[in-house]
N, C-alpha and C positions, 0 to 999 in steps of 0.2 A: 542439654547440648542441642543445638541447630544440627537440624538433617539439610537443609535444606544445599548448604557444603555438598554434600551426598548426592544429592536430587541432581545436582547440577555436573559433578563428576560421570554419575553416571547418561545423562543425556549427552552428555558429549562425547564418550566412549562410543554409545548408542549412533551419534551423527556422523562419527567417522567411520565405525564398520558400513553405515549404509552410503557413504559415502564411497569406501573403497568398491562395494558394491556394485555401485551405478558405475563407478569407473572401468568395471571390468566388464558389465553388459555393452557399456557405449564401445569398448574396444572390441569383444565377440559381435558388436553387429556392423564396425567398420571394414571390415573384409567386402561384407555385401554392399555398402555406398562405393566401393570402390571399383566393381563392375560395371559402376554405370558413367563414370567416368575417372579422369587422371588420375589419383589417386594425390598426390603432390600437390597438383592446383585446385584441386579440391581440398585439400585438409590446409593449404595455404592458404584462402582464400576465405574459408570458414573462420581458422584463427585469426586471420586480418581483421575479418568482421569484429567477431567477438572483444577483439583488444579495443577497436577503436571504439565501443560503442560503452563497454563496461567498464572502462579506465575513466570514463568520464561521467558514466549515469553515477556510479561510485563514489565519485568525487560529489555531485548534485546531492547523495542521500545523506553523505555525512554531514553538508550544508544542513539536511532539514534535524536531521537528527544532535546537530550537536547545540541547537538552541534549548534553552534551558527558561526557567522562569525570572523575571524583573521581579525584586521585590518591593511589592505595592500591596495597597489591600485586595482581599480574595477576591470582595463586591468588585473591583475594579477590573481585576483576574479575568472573572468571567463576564465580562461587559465586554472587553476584549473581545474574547475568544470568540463569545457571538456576531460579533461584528465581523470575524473573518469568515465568519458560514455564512454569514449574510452576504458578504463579499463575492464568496465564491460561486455562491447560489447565482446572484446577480449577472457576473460575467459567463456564467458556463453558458448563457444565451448567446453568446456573442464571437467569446474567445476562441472556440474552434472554427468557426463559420470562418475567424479572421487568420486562422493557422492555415486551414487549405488552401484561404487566394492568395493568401501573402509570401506562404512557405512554412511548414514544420521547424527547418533550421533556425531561421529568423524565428519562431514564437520561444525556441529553445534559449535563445541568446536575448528575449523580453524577459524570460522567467527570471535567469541569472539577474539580469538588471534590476528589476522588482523586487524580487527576494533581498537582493542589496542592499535595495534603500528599506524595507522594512526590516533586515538588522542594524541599519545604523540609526532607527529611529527609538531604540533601546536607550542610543547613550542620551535623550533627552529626561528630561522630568516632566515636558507639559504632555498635559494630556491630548490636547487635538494631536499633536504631532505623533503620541502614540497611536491613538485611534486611526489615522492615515496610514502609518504602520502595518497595522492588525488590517486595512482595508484592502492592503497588497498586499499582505501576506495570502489575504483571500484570496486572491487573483493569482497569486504565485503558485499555490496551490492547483485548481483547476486546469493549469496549464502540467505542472507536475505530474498530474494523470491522466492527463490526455494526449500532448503533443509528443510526448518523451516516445511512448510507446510509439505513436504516430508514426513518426521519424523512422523507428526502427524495422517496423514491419513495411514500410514502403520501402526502404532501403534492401532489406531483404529480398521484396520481390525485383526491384528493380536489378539487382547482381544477381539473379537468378541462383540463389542458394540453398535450393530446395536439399538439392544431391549433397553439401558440404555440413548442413546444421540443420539441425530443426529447430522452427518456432516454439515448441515444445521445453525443450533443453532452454532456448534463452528466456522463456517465460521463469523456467523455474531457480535458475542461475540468478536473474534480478531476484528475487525473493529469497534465495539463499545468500547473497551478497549484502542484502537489505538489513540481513540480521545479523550479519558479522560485520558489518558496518556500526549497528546501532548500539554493540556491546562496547566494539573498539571505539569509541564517538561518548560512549557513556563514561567509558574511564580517563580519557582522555577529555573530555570536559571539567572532570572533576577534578582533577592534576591542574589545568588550566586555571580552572576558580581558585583554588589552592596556594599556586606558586603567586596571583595577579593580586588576591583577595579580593576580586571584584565577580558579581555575579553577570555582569554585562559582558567578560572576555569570552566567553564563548561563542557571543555572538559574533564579536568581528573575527573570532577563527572562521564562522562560520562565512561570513563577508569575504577572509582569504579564500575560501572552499570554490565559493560563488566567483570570485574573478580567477582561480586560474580556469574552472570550467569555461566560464565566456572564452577564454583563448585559446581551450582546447580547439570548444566546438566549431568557431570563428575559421581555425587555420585546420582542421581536419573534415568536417563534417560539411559532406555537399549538399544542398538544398532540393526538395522536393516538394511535389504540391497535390492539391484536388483537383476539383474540375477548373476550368480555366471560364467559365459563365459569373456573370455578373452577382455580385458579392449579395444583392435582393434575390436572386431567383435560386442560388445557394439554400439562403434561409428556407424559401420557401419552399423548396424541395426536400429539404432537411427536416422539416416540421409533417410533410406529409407522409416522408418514410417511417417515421415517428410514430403514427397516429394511425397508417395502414398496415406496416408489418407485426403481426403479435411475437413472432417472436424478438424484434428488437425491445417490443413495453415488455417483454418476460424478463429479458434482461434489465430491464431498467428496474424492474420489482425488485427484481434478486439482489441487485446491486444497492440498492436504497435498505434495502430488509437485512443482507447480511452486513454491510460497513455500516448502517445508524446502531443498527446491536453491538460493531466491534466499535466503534466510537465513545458510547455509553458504556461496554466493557474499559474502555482508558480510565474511564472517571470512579468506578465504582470499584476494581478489583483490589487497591490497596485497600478500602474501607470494610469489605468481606471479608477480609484477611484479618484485620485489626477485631473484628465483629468476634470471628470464630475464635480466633485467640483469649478473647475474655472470654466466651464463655467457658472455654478451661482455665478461668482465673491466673491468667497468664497474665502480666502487666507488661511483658517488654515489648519493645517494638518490633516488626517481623525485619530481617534482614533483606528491604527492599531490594538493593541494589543484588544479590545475589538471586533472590526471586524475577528482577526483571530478564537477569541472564537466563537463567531457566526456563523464559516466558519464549526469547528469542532463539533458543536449541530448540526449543517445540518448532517454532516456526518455522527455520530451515529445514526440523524434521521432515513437517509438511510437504514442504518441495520440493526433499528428495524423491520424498513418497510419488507424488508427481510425477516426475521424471522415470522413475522405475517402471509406474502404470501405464506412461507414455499415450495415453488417450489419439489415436490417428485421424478421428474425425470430432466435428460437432456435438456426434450423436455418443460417442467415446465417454469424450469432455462434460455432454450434459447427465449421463448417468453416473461421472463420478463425483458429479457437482449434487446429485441426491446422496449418497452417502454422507457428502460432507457436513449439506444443510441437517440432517438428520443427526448426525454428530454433533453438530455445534448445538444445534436443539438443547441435548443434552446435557452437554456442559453446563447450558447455562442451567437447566432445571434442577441440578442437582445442587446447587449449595441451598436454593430454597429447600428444598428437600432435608437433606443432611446438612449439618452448621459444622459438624466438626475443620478442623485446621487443615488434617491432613486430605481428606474427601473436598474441600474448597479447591484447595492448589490444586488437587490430580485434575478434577474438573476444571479447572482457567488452563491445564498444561493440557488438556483434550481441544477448549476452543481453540488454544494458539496452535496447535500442529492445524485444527481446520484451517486457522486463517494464513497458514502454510500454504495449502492445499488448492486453498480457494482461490487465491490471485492467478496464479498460474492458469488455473481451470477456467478462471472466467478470463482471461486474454485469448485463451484457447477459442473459446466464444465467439467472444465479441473480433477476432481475427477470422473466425469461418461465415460471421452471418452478416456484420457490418462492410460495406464497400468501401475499397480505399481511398475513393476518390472524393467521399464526404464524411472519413473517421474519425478527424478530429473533432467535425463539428458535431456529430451524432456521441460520442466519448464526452463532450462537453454536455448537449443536453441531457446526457443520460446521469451526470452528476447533480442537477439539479432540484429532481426532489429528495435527493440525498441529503443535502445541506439545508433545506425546509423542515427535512423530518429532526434533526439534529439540531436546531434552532426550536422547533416547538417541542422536545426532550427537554430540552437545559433548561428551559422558559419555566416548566413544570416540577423542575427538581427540588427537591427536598432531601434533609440532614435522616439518618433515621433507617434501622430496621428493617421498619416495614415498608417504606418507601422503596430501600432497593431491592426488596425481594421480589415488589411488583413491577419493577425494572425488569428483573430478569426473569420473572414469568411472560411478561408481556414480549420483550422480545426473542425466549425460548418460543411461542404460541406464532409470531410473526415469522422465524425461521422455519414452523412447520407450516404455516403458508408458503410461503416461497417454491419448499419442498414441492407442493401441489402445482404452483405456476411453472416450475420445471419440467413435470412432470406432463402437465398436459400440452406443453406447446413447445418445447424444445428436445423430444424423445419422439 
């Protein structure tokens, strides 16, 4: 009999007590935001925000999330995929540098476009046109995590909503939305493939996801910017911020160390799974798709967990961004360690509440140390040797045992750097 039914019953039992949880702190501490002002146009004002900004990033995740695989061969697979890290790698020099002069809104409504045409470049057979595809997908990508946020936190400051919400709570709302998007996106793709028999319909569900956003954000979403200086002295002020403040390169470490680890975690966790399985002479398949739900209750876990600790500063944020590097450390050390099935999964169910934890903490971040006036461009570069490191990972991969165990030693060993880069220059 599968527990894994079990595993998953009870993580969600688990996400909803902590969920009523936080519901009940955030109302014991709305009393006190409301001494500092109206109490009505505050809590209106707040929820104005929150609707307009999470009814439509929502809309955007299920877009990423409800793309699914073309079937071609693997070699072709992963020729792809490198090509969109290569993509992304390429523009995050550029793309945010061109979100600050241009506008956040505007890069918001290139992403939609972009990401557009690399789902309808599915319904081809050739291969340039897929490769063009996977090239914007890159691009689509880099903007995904840079400008969205972008958008949001200048929009914040600009309604002055200090007193009505915290950047705290929407950091960890996106992350907790991210994952009940991805479950609801996972079932509903598969229903899709299903009723269509085509593995291509999810994409242009996804293509519907992507134009009604474009019309959200078009007819909702007001534009804002960086500095108003010449799109050259941008860069070059972006590149110096870069290379003189330590703790912006601390972040950039962190950021490269823990997403190249959670990235190389996508590719290798169903293979560990399948590993420890045989070694208890198990032949069946693990019940993926109920393990990836499992995967994503951690993750919301994570955000609640977030939002409860509520971290009120930088310094807050960076000492519980050491706990978490410290944790995911572990995750990953222990299936090398222990091989068993069930010691595997608790350990991938410890990284996913980190990388819960983690998004939230580092927006928390990268929102107190990075200025808003050059965030998307500095959010771009900082993606950069991210998509380097994850391009020279795949490059190097191999079938095999022992190959991923020195995956995730290496990047168990990489997380307990980071820990150190935390620790010295952002506490």
């Amino acid at each position: 009999m599968e527990l894994y039914g079990v595993y998953l019953a009870a993580l969600v039992l688990f996400n909803v007590a902590l969920a009523y949880h936080r519901h009940q702190f955030d109302h014991n501490e709305a009393p006190q935001e409301s001494l500092a002002l109206s109490a009505g146009d505050g809590k209106s004002a707040g929820t104005k925000f929150k609707w307009e900004y999470f009814s439509l990033y929502s809309i955007v995740m299920a877009a990423d999330w409800l793309q699914d695989e073309k079937q071609i061969p693997e070699s072709t697979v992963a020729a792809l995929f490198t090509t969109g890290f290569v993509a992304a790698g390429i523009t995050g020099s550029f793309v945010g540098a061109l979100a600050d002069h241009h506008g956040r809104r505007a890069a918001c409504l290139v992403f939609c476009f972009t990401y557009g045409l690399s789902c309808l470049s599915v319904l081809s057979s050739d291969l340039f046109v897929l490769f063009v595809g996977r090239a914007l997908g890159g691009l689509s990508t880099t903007l995904l995590y840079s400008v969205f946020e972008t958008w949001m936190i200048a929009e914040y400051h600009k309604r002055d909503l200090q007193g009505c919400v915290s950047l705290g709570s929407m950091f960890s709302t996106s992350v907790t939305l991210s994952g009940v998007v991805a479950i609801l996106a996972g079932v509903i793709g598969e229903a899709i493939v299903e009723v269509t028999g085509t593995k291509t319909s999810p994409f242009m569900a996804a293509f519907a996801c992507l134009a009604l956003a474009f019309a959200g954000i078009y007819h909702r979403w007001s534009e804002n910017y960086g500095e108003t200086a010449s799109e050259k002295e941008h860069t070059s002020e972006g590149v110096r911020t870069l290379l003189t403040d330590r703790r912006i390169v601390a972040l950039g470490l962190t950021t490269t160390m823990f997403e190249g680890a959670m990235y190389l975690f996508v590719f290798f966790w169903s293979p560990a799974l399948i590993s420890s399985r045989a070694i208890a002479n198990n032949s069946s398949s693990p019940p993926f798709g109920l393990i990836f739900s499992c995967f994503m209750c951690c993750m919301m876990l994570g955000s609640m967990i977030f939002s409860v600790a509520k971290p009120d500063n930088a310094r807050d944020a960076g000492k519980l961004m050491l706990s978490i590097l410290a944790l995911a450390s572990y995750g990953l050390l222990v299936p090398v360690l222990q091989r068993s099935e069930a010691a595997t999964f608790w350990s991938f169910a410890l990284f996913e509440v980190c990388v819960g934890m983690y998004f939230p903490s580092m927006s928390r971040l990268k929102s107190e140390i990075v200025e808003d006036a050059v965030r998307a461009k500095v959010y771009g570069y900082m993606r950069m040797p991210l998509n380097i490191f994850v391009v020279v990972a795949l490059g190097v991969t191999k079938d095999g045992d022992a190959h991923r165990s020195r995956v995730f030693t290496t990047t168990g060993a990489l997380l307990l750097a980071a820990f150190c880069v935390v620790q010295r220059y952002l506490l």
